[in-house]
C-alpha positions as CSV (number, residue, x, y, z in Angstrom):
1,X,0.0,0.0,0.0
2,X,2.8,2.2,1.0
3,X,4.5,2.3,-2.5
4,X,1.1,3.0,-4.2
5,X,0.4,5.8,-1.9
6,X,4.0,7.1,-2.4
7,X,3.5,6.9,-6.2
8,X,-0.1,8.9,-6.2
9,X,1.4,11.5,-4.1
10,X,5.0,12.0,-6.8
11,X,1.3,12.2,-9.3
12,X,-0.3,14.5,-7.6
13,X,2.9,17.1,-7.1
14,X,3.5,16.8,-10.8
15,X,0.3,17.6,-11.5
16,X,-0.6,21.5,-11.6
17,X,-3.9,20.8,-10.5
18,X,-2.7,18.0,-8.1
19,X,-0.7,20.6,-6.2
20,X,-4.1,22.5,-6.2
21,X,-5.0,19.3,-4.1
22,X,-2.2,19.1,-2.2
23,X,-2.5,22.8,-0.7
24,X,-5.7,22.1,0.8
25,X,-4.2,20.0,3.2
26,X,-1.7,21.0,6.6
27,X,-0.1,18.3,7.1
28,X,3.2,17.2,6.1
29,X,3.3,14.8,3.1
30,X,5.0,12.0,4.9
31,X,2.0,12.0,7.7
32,X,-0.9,12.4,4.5
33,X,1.1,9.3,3.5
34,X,1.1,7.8,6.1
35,X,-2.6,8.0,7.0
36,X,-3.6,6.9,3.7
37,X,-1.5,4.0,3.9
38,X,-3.3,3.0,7.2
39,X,-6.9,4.0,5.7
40,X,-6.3,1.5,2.8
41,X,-5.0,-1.3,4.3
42,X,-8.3,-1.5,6.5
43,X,-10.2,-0.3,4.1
44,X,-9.3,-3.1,1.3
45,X,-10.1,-5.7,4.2
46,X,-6.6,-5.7,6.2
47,X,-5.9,-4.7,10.1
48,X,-7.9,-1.3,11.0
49,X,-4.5,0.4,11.4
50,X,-5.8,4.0,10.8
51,X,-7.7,3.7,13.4
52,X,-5.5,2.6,15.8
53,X,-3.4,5.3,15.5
54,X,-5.6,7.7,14.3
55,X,-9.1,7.3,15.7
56,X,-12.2,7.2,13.7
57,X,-12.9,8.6,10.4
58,X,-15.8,9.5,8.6
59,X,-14.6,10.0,4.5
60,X,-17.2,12.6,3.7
61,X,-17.0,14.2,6.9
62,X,-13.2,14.8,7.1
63,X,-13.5,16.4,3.4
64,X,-16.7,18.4,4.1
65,X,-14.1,21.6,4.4
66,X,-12.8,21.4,1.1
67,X,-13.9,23.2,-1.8
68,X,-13.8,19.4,-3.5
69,X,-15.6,19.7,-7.4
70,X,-15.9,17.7,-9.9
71,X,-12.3,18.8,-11.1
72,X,-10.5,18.0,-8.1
73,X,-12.4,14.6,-8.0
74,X,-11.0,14.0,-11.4
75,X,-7.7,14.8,-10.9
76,X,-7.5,12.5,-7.5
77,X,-8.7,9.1,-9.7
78,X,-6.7,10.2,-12.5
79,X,-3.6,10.6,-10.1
80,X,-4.3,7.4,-8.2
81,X,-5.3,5.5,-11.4
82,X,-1.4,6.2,-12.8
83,X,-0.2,5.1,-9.2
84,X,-2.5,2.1,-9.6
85,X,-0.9,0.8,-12.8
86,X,2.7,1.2,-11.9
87,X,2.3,-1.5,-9.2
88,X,2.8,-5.0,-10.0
89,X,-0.7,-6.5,-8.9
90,X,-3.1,-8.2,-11.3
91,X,-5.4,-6.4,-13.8
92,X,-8.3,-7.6,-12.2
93,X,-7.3,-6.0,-9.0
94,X,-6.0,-2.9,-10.6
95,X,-9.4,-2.0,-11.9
96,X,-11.2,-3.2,-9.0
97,X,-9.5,-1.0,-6.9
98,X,-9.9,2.2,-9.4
99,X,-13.8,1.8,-9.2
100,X,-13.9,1.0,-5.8
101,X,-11.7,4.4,-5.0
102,X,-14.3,6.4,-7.3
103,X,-17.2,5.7,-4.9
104,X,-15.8,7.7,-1.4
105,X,-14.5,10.2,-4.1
106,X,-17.6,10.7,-5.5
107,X,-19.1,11.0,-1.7
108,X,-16.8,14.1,-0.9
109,X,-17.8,16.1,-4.2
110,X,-19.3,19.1,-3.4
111,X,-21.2,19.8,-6.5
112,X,-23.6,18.1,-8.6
113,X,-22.2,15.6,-10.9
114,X,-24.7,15.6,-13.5
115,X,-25.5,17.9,-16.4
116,X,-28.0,20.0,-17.6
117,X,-29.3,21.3,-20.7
């Protein structure tokens, strides 16, 4: 989990609109990292190690201060889609784990996702 957290994060600060992302948050990259890590492992099924060290989290709740659009949505599952592929897991996994992601990230966007004519 580590190295594809590591990986979405080197996406995200080459992205312009990444780094966008990036400044919403204060904490240092190594603790984002860090908490990430320990979100998916539970999250995927593993030991609830956010938690642990953490405390509780609510996904929609702990983003509700964000100005998070449609945009920014985009640019998180384009940046941990990238991250997704360089690991060496099976495709089936890989594209699991991409749809799976775009359901919480669709939870914390703050405006409406359909269109209108």
């Amino acid at each position: 989990m580590r190295a594809l957290v590591d990986a979405f994060y080197d996406g995200l600060e080459a992205s312009p609109a990444g780094t966008a992302i990036l400044s919403m948050h204060t904490r240092s990259r190594e603790e984002m990292c860090d908490r990430l890590t320990l979100f998916l492992c539970g999250w995927l099924g593993g030991p609830r190690l956010y938690g642990e060290k953490y405390g509780a989290i609510s996904i929609p709740g702990a983003h509700a201060p964000f100005p998070i659009g449609v945009a920014e949505r985009d640019t998180w599952l384009g940046c941990m889609q990238m991250a997704i592929e360089a690991q060496p897991w099976a495709a089936q996994f890989k594209d699991y784990l991409i749809k799976a992601l775009s359901v919480p990230a669709g939870r914390v966007t703050k405006y409406s996702l359909s269109t209108t004519s």
